[in-house]
C-alpha positions in Angstrom: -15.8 -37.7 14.2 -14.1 -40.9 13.2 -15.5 -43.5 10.6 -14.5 -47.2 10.6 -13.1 -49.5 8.1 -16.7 -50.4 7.1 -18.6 -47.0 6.7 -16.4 -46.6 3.5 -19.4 -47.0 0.6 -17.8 -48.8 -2.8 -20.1 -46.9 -4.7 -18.1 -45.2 -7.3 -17.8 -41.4 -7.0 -18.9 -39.2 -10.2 -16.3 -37.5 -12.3 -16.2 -34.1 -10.7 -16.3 -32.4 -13.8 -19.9 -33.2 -14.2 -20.8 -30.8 -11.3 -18.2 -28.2 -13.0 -20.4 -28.2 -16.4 -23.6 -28.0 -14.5 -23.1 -25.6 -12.3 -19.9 -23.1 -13.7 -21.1 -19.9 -11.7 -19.6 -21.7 -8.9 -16.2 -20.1 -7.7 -13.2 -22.6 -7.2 -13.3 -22.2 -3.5 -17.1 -23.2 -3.4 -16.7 -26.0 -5.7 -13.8 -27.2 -3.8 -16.3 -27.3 -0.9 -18.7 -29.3 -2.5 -16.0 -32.4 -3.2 -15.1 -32.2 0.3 -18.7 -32.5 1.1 -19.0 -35.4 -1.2 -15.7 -37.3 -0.1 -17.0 -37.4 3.4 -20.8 -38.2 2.6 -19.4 -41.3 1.1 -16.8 -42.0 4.0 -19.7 -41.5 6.2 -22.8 -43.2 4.7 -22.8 -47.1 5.3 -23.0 -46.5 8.8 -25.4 -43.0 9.1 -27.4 -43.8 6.2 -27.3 -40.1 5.2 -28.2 -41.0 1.7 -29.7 -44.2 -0.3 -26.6 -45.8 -1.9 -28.2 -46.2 -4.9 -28.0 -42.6 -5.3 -24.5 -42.3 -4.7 -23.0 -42.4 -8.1 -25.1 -39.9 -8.6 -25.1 -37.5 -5.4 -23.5 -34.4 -7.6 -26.9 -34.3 -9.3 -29.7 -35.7 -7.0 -28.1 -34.0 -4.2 -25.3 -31.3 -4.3 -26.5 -29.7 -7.6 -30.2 -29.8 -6.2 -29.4 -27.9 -3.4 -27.1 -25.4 -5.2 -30.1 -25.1 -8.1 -32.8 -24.2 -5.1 -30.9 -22.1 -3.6 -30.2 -19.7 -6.2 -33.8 -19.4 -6.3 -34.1 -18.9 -2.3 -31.0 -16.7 -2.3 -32.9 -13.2 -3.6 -35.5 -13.8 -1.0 -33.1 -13.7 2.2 -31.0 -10.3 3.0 -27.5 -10.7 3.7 -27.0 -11.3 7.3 -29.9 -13.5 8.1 -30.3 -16.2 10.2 -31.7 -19.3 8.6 -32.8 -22.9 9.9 -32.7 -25.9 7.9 -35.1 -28.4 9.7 -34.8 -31.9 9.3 -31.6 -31.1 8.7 -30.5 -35.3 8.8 -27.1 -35.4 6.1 -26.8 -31.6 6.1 -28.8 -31.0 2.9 -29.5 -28.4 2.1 -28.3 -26.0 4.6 -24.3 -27.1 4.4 -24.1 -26.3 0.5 -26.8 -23.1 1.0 -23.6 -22.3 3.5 -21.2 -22.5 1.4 -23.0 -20.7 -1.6 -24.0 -17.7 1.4 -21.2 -17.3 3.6 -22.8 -13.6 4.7 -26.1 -15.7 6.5 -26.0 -17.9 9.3 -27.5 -21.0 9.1 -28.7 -23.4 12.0 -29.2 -27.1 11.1 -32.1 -29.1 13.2 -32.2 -32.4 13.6 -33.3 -34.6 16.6 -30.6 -37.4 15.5 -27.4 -36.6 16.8 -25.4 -38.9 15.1 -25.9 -37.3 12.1 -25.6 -34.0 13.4 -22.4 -34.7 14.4 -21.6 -35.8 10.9 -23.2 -32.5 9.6 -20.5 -30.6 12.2 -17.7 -32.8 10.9 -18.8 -31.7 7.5 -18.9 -27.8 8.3 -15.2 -28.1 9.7 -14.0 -30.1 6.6 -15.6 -27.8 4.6 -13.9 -24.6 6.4 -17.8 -23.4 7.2 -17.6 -20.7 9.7 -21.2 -19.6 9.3 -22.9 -23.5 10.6 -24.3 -24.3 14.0 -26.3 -27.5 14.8 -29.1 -27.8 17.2 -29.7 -31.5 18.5 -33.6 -31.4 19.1 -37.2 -31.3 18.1 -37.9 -28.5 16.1 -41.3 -27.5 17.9 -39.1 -26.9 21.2 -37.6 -23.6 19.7 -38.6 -20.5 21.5 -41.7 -19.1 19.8 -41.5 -16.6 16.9 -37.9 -17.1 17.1 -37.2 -18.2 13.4 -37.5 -15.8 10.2 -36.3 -17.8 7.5 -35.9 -21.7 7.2 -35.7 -24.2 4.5 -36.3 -28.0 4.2 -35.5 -30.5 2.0 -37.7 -33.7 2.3 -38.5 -33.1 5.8 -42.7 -33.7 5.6 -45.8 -32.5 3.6 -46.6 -29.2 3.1 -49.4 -29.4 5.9 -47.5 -31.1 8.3 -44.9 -28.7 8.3 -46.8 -25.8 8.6 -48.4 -27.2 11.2 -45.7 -27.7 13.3 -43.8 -24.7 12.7 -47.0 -21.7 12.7 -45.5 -20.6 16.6 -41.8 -20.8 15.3 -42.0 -18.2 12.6 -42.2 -14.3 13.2 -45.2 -12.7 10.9 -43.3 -11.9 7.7 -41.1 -14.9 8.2 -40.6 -17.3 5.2 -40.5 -21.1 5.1 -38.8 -22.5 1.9 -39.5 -26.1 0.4 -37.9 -27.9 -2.1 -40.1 -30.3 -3.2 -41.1 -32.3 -6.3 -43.4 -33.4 -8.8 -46.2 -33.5 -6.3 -45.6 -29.8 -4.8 -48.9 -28.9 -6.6 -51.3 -32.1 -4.7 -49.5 -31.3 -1.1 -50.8 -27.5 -1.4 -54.3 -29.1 -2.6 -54.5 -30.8 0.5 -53.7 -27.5 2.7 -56.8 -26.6 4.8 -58.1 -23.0 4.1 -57.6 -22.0 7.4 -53.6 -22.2 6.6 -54.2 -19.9 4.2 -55.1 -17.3 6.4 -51.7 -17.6 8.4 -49.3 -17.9 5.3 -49.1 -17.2 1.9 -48.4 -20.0 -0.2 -46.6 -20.4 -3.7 -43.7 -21.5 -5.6 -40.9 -18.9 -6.4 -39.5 -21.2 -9.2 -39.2 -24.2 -10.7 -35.5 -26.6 -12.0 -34.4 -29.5 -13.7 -32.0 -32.1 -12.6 -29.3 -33.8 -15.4 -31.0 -37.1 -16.2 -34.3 -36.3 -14.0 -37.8 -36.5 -15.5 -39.4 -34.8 -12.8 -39.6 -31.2 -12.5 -38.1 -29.2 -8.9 -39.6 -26.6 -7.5 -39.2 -24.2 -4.2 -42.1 -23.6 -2.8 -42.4 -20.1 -0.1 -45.0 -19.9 2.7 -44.6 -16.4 3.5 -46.4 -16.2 7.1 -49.1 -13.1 7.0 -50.5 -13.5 10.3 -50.1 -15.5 13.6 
């Protein structure tokens, strides 16, 4: 995937080292991963409009260390081995870094944008990602209980989501969220019919450097069909 002269944001980069202090459990090769991730968001985002730009000087916080903080609460929750979609995958977030940070899974990014997708592939190369595939299409045309574990990562309200992917996920599948301050309104809203197909609940909660608002990951553990 090539980028042109003008896809090159002028947003100035953070100092690495922030991301070093915030999140030290990180190995060098992972952390390496996470600047090569952040070099080619940047290349890439005039023209895909992965990100908002306002964000970009700050993208190790509002997006890599947000995906590496949920994570490690998702992480305990998925065996080794598994399969796991992102949906609404858009600039990669957060299955490329959930990749990187779980190189024994498989993860499968869904998006019905294929431009970005193919950014998201460029990515995984530059990266050195062996364990990424991407799947240009709508998310409800997956075979039906075909999916065990996915996450999302401002992909659509709690409702909305469950609605569209009930068929998708096998009974004792789980559906993680990373959501914000308003987790707590969007499960309000949640008919109580829903609540007799999944189980619904945050598994923790995080803070962001600079961030008033608190981060949770919210799992809707499906209990019946």
């Amino acid at each position: 995937m090539k980028s042109d002269s003008s896809s090159n944001s002028k947003s100035t980069l953070p100092d690495p080292q922030r991301l070093r202090g915030w999140a030290p459990e990180l190995s060098d090769k992972q952390f390496a991963a996470t600047q090569v991730y952040v070099r080619e968001l940047q290349r890439f985002n005039r023209t895909l409009n992965l990100i908002s730009p306002n964000t970009m000087s700050r993208v190790d916080a509002v997006h890599v260390l947000d995906s590496i903080r949920a994570w490690t609460l998702i992480q305990p929750k998925v065996p080794n081995g598994s399969q796991i979609y992102d949906f609404g995958s858009g600039n990669g977030l957060p299955g490329l870094l959930s990749a990187v940070l779980a190189p024994d899974c498989d993860f499968r990014l869904v998006d019905r944008d294929q431009r970005k997708l193919e950014f998201c592939k460029h990515a995984a190369t530059a990266m050195g990602l062996k364990n990424v595939k991407t799947l240009c299409m709508d998310i409800g045309s997956l075979p039906t209980s075909s999916v065990a574990f996915a996450v999302s990562r401002g992909f659509a309200s709690v409702t909305k989501s469950l609605l569209m992917t009930r068929s998708l996920f096998q009974p004792g599948g789980s559906f993680f969220m990373l959501k914000g301050d308003s987790w707590s309104l969007e499960v309000g809203e949640l008919s109580p019919r829903l609540f007799g197909v999944w189980k619904v609940g945050p598994i923790g909660s995080y803070s962001l450097p600079d961030v008033a608002a608190e981060f949770v990951v919210l799992q809707c553990h499906k209990i019946a069909d």
